[in-house]
C-alpha positions as CSV (number, residue, x, y, z in Angstrom):
1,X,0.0,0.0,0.0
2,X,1.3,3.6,-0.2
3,X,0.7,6.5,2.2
4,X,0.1,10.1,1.6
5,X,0.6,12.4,4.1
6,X,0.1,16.9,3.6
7,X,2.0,18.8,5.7
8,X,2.2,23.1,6.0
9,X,-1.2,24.2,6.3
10,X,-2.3,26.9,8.6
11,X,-3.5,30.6,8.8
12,X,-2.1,33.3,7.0
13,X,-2.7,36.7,6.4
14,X,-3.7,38.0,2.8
15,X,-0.6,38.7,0.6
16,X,1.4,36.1,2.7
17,X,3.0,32.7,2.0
18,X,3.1,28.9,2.8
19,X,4.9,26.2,1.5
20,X,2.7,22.6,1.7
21,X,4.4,19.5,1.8
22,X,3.4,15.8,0.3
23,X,5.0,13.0,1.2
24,X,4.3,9.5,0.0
25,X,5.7,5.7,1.5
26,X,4.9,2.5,0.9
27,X,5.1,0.1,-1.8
28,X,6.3,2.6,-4.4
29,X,9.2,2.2,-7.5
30,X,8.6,5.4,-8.6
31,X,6.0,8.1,-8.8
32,X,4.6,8.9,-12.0
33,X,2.8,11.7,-11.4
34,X,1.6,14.4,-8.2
35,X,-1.2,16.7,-8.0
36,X,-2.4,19.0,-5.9
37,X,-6.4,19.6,-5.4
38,X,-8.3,21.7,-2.8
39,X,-11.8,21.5,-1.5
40,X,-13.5,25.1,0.0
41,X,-16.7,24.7,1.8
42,X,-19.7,24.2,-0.5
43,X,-17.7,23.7,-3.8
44,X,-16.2,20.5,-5.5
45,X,-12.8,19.4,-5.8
46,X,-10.7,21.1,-8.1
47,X,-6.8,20.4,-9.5
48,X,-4.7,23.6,-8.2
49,X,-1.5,22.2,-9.9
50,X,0.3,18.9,-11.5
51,X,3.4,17.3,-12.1
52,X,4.5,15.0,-14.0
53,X,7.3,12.5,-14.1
54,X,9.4,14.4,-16.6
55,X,8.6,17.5,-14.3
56,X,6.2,18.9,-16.8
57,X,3.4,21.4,-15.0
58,X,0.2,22.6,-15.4
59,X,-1.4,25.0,-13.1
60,X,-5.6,26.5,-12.5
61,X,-6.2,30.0,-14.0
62,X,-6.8,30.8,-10.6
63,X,-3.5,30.1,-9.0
64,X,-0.7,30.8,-12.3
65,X,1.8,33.0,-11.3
66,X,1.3,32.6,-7.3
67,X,1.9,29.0,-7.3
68,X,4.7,26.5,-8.2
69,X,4.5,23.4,-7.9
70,X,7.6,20.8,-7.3
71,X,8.6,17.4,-6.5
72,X,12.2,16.0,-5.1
73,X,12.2,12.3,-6.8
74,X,14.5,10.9,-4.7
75,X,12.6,11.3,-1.5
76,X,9.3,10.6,-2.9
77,X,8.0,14.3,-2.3
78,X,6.2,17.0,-3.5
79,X,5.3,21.0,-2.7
80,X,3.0,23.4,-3.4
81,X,4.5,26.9,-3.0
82,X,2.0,29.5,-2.5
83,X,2.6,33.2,-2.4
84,X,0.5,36.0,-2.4
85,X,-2.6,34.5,-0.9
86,X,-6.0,35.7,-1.0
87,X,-8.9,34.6,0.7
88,X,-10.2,32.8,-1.9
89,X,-7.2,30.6,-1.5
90,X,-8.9,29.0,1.8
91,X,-9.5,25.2,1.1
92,X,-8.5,22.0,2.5
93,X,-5.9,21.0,0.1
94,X,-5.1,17.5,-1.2
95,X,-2.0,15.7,-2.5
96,X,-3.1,12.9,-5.1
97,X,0.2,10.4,-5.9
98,X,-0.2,8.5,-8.8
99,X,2.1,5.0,-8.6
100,X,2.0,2.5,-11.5
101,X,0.3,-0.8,-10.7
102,X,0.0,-3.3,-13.0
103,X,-0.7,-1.9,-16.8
104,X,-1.9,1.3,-15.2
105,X,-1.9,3.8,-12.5
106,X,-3.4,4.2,-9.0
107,X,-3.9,7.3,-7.2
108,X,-3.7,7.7,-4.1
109,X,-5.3,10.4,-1.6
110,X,-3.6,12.4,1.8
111,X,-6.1,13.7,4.4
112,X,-5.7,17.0,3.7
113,X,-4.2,20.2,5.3
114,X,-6.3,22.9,5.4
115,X,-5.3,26.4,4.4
116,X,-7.0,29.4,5.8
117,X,-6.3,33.1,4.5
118,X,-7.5,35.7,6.6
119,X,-6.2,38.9,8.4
C-alpha cells in the first residue's frame, strides 16, 4: 500500500505565503505523477496544480503566477509553494500520488491540510 501524508497548512494573512508538503511511503518504485487539489466549503474538488514525471506542469487559471508546484524524486516528495494568498485561496488542500500498478496507474489520496487566508 502507499501512504500520503500533507503537511504546511495553517492561517495566514492575505498577501502572505506557505509552503505545503506531500510525502508519500509504501510500496512505491517510482512516482509517475503528483497533483495538488483543494476543496472550500460548498464547492467540488478542483486540480490547483500537477506534475508529472518528466517535471512537466500545469497549473488553474486561478492560481498561475502565485503557485509552483515541485517534487524531489529521490525522497518521494512533492510542494505546493503559495505566495501571495488571497482569501479565496482557503480550502482543504489534497496531495493525489499517482504510482503504476500493474498496466496502469493508481492514485492515491492524503487527508488534507487545510489552508486558511484571513487577516
Amino acid at each position: 500500500q502507499v501512504q500520503v501524508v500533507e503537511s504546511g497548512g495553517g492561517l495566514v494573512q492575505p498577501g502572505g505565503s506557505l509552503r505545503l508538503s506531500c510525502a508519500a511511503s509504501g510500496s512505491i518504485f517510482r512516482i509517475n505523477f503528483v497533483g495538488w487539489y483543494r476543496q472550500a466549503p460548498g464547492k467540488q474538488r478542483e486540480l490547483v496544480a500537477r506534475i508529472s514525471n518528466g517535471g512537466s506542469t500545469n497549473y488553474a487559471d486561478s492560481v498561475k503566477g502565485r503557485f509552483t508546484i515541485s517534487r524531489d524524486n529521490a525522497n518521494n516528495t512533492a510542494y505546493l509553494e503559495m505566495t501571495n494568498l488571497i482569501p479565496d485561496d482557503t480550502a482543504v488542500y489534497y496531495c493525489n500520488v499517482g504510482v503504476p500498478r500493474g498496466l496502469g496507474i493508481a492514485g492515491y489520496w492524503g487527508q488534507g491540510t487545510q489552508v486558511t487566508v484571513s487577516s
